[in-house]
N, C-alpha and C positions, 0 to 999 in steps of 0.2 A: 246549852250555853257553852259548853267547853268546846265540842265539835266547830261553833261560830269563833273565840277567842283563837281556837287554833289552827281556824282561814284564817284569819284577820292575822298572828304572830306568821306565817308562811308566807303571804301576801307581801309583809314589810321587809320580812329577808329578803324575799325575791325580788324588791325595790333595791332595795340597799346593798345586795350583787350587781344588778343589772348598773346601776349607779357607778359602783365600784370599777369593773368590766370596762362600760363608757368612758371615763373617765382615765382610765389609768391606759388603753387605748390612746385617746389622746392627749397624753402625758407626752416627755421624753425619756423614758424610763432612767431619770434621776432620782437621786433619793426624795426628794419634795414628792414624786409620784406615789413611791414607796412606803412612805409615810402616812399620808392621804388611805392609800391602800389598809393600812395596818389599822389606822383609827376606827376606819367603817368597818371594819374584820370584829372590832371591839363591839360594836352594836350588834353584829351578827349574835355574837357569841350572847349578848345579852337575850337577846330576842326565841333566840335557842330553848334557853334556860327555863323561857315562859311553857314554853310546851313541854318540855322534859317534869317540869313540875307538878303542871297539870295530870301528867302522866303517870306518876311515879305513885306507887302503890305502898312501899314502906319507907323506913325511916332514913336506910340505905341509899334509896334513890332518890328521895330528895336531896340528901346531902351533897349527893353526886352533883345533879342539877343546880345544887346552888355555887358547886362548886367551876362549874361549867360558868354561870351566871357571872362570879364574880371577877372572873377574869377579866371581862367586858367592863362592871362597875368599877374597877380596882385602873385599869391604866385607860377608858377610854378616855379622861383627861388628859394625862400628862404625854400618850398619843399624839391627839389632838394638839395640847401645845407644839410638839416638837412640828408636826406640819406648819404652821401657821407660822415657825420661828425660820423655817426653809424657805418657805412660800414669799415671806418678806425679805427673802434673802440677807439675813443676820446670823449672826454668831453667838451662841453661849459662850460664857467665860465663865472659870472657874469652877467652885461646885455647883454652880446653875446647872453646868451640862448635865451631871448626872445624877440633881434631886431628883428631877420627875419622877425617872424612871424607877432610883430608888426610894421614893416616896410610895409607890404602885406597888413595887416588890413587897416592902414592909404591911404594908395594908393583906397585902395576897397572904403574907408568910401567918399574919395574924388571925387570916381564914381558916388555912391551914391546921395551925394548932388552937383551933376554940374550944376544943373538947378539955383543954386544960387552963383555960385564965375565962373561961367564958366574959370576955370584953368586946369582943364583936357584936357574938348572939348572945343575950343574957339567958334563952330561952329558945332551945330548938328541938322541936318535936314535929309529929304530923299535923298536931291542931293548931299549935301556936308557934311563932315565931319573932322573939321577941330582940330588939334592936339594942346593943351595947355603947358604952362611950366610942368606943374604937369607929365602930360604923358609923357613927356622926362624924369624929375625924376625917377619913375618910370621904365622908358627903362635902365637907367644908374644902377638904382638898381638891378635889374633882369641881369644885365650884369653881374656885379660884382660880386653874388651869384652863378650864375651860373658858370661865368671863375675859382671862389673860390673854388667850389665842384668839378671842371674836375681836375684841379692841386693837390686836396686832393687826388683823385685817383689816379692821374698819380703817387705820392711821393707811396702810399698804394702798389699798386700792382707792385711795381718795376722791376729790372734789367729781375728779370727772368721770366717775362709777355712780352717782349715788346710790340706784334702785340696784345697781348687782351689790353693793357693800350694805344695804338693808335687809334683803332679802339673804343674804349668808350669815349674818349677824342675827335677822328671825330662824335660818333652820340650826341656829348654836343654841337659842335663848328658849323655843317651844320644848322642847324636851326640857330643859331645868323646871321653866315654868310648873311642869306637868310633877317632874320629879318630885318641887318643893310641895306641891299641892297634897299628891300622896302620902310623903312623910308627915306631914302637918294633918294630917289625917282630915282636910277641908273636906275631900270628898273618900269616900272608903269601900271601893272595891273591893275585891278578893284576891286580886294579881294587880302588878304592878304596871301601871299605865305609862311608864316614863317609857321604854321601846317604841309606844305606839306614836310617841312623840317623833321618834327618827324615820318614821312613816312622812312625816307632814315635813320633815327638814329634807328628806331625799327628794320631793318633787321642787323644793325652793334651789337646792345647792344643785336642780339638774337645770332649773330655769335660770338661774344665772349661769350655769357653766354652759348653756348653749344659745343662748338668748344677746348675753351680756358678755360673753367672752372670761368668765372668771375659770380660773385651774386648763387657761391655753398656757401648758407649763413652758416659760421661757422659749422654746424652739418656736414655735408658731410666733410669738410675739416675735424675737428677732429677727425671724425670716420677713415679718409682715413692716418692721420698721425696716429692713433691709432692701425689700420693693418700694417702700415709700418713696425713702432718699434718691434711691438709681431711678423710680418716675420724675419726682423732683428736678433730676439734676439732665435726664432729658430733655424734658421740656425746657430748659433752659437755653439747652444747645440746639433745639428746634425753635426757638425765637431767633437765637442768633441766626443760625441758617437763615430764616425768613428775612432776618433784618439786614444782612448783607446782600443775597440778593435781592432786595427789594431797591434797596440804597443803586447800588451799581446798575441795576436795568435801567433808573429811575436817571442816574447822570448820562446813563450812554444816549438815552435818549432824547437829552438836553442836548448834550452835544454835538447830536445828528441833526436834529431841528437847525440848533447855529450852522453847522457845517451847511445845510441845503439854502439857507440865506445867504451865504458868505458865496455858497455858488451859486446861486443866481444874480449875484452882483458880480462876477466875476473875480471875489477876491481869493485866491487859491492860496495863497500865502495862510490867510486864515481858517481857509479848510484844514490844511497840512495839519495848522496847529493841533484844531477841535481834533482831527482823528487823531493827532498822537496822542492828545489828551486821552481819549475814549478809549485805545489801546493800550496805554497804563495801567488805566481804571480797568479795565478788563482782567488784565493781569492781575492787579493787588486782588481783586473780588475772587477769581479763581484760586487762588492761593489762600484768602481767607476761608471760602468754602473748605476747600480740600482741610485746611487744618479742624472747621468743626465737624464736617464729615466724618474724620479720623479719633476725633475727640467723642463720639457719638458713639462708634466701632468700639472705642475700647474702653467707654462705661457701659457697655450690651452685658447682658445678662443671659449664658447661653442657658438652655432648657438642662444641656448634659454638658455634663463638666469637660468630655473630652471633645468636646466641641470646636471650641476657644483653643485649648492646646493642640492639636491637630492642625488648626487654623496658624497659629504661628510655624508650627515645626513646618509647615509646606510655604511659609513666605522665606524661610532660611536659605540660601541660595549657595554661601561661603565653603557651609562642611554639610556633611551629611548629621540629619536628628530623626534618632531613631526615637520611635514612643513604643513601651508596650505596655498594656492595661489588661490588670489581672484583675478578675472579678465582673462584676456587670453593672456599669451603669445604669445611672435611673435618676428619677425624676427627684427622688427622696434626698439628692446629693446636688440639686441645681443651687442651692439657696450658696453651696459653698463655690459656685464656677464663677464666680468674678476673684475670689480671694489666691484659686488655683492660677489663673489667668494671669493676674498681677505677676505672680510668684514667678512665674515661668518665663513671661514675657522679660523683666527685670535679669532674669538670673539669663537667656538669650543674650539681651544687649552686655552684662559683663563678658560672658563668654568670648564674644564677638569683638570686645575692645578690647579686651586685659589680656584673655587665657592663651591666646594664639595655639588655641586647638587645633586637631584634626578629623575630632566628630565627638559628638554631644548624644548621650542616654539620657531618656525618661523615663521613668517607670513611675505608674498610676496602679496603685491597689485602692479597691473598694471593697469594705468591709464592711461589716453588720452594723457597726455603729461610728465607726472612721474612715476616712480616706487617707492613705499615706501617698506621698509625691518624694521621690527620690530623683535629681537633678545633678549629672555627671558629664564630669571633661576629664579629656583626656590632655592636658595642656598643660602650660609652666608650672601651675600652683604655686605657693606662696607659702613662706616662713611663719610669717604673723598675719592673722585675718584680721584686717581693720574693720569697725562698722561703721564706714562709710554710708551717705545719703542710700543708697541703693540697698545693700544688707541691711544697714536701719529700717527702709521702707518696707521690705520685704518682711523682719521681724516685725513694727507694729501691725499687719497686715493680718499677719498670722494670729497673735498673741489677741486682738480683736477677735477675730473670730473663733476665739477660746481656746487654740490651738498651740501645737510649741514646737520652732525651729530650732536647729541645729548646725550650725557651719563646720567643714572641717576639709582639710588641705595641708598638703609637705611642697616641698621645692621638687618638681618635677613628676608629683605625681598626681596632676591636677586640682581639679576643686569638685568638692559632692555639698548638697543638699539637701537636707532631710528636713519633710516636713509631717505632722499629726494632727490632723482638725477632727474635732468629735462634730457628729451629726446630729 
């Protein structure tokens, strides 16, 4: 029987690693990931404790074992909350930030010294193990943090989750279930069945994180509303295209139809007209295209960031723009090549109107988890940098996509740009 309980407790760790691994993987290695991380570390360590127990031959090594154990019991709640208080992107205030934690610590420190108030274990030896006020404490607290963090998700992931906000909310509730059932002594094993619980919650919290999209931490969601809108707002400008030229083929062809009547009647006066009519129309539809064409261009979404800047610096004709790019693009930085783009393209046209440079620096570093853009003239510069529609545009630009600008310029010694977007 012990041999079987200790596949079955190795089995569950190695769920709730691989879980762990998966997930934190496809994190953005934010604290919200970090967190998530730490709380399943807290089952681990429970799960542990099961075999260690099992194992332990004297009185020493249980102790050990339970001391391993309670680590897991003592903060895999207030853990837990603190994910679930990230996850919904909220704030503690106050002593809220740092009950949990010191609520966990308190409970551990009471572990720690039982050999002297015995209020934890009223009763610890190899045959018996007898449960204190303190350990019910304890179990009430861990309840409450835990039921705290399932209802923060449940409000988080709302109406339009249902089955991933039920199914994360069952792998919170089967382990308590299980817990309450053992201390209540409904059913009465020999070891403690609540781990086997985090067994049944790792394959729920894996089928909604891959099924249903729950713990796609922030980065994939924004990237994924980020393609939405630039589809969106294509397709918009590929109607218009269709609808102007459809409009304009649709009148020139009107007015060649009249013009071939008016010449077969002889009336030339009124051909003249229809064709300069037709010639107009031509012209405004060409000129209309060319504008959505252009408007189409520059909501594109290059695959690599230096795509797009590359792309302008070779249409600059005036002064010479040099680009250099330190590190290596990639795919994992495309999500940010419309917001680069903007930046650059904007900070060109001041150049071009204001700075009366004589050449213009780029420099694109790509980093582990940033990309910096640094934007340089060598031209008049300026006493006081106003924020102007364009600098304005430029900051919301940045500041959206989580990132933070910097302006700065003297009288004659041009203007620089410094930008920081996290990935």
């Amino acid at each position: 029987m012990q041999l079987v309980l200790t596949f079955i407790f190795i089995a569950v760790i190695g769920a709730v690693l691989f879980c762990m691994a998966a997930l934190l993987f496809r994190g953005d290695g934010s604290a919200c990931s970090w967190a998530y991380f730490v709380s399943q570390g807290m089952v681990v360590l429970w799960c542990a404790s099961q075999i260690l127990q099992m194992m332990a031959k004297t009185r020493g090594e249980l102790a050990a074992a339970f001391l391993v154990g309670n680590v897991g019991i003592c903060f895999v709640g207030s853990t837990w909350f603190y994910f679930t208080v990230l996850y919904a992107g909220k704030k503690l205030k106050g002593a809220l930030k740092v009950l949990p934690a010191a609520s966990s610590a308190f409970f551990y420190l009471c572990v720690l010294t039982n050999d002297f108030h015995h209020l934890y274990y009223r009763d610890f030896s190899m045959d018996e193990v007898n449960h204190g006020p303190l350990f019910y404490a304890n179990v009430v607290m861990t309840y409450l943090f835990t039921c705290s963090g399932a209802l923060i998700l449940y409000l988080k992931m709302g109406k339009k989750h249902p089955l991933s906000r039920r199914l994360v909310v069952a792998s919170v509730l089967v382990p308590l279930a299980l817990n309450a059932l053992y201390l209540m002594k409904l059913i009465a094993p020999s070891f403690d069945i609540t781990p086997l619980g985090f067994g049944i919650s790792v394959f729920l919290v894996m089928m909604a994180a891959f099924k249903y999209s729950f713990l796609n931490l922030r980065k994939e969601l924004a990237i994924t509303n980020e393609k939405l809108l630039l589809e969106q707002e294509r397709n918009r400008i590929a109607q218009q295209v269709h609808d102007t030229a459809g409009h304009t083929l649709t009148m020139i062809q009107s007015y060649m139809k009249l013009a071939e009547v008016s010449a077969g009647k002889e009336n030339y006066d009124e051909v003249k007209g229809y064709l300069s009519e037709a010639r107009q129309l031509t012209g405004n539809g060409i000129r209309e295209l060319r504008e959505s064409i252009n408007m189409l261009r520059e909501e594109a979404e290059y695959e690599l960031v230096t795509q797009g800047v590359m792309q302008l610096a070779n249409q600059v004709k005036e002064i010479p723009v040099e680009v250099t790019v330190q590190g290596e693009d990639g795919k994992k930085y495309s999500h940010l090549s419309k917001t680069v783009y903007d930046t650059v393209r904007e900070s060109l046209t001041n150049t071009l109107k204001y700075a009366k440079a004589s050449k213009m620096d780029i420099v694109i570093r790509f980093r582990d988890k940033m990309v910096e853009l640094m934007i340089a003239d060598d031209g008049v510069g300026c006493e006081e940098i106003k924020d102007n529609n364009g600098l304005r545009g430029i900051r919301e630009r940045v500041q959206k996509a989580g990132g933070a600008v910097s302006f700065s310029s003297a009288p004659g010694e041009g203007f620089l740009t410094r930008v920081k977007l996290p990935i």
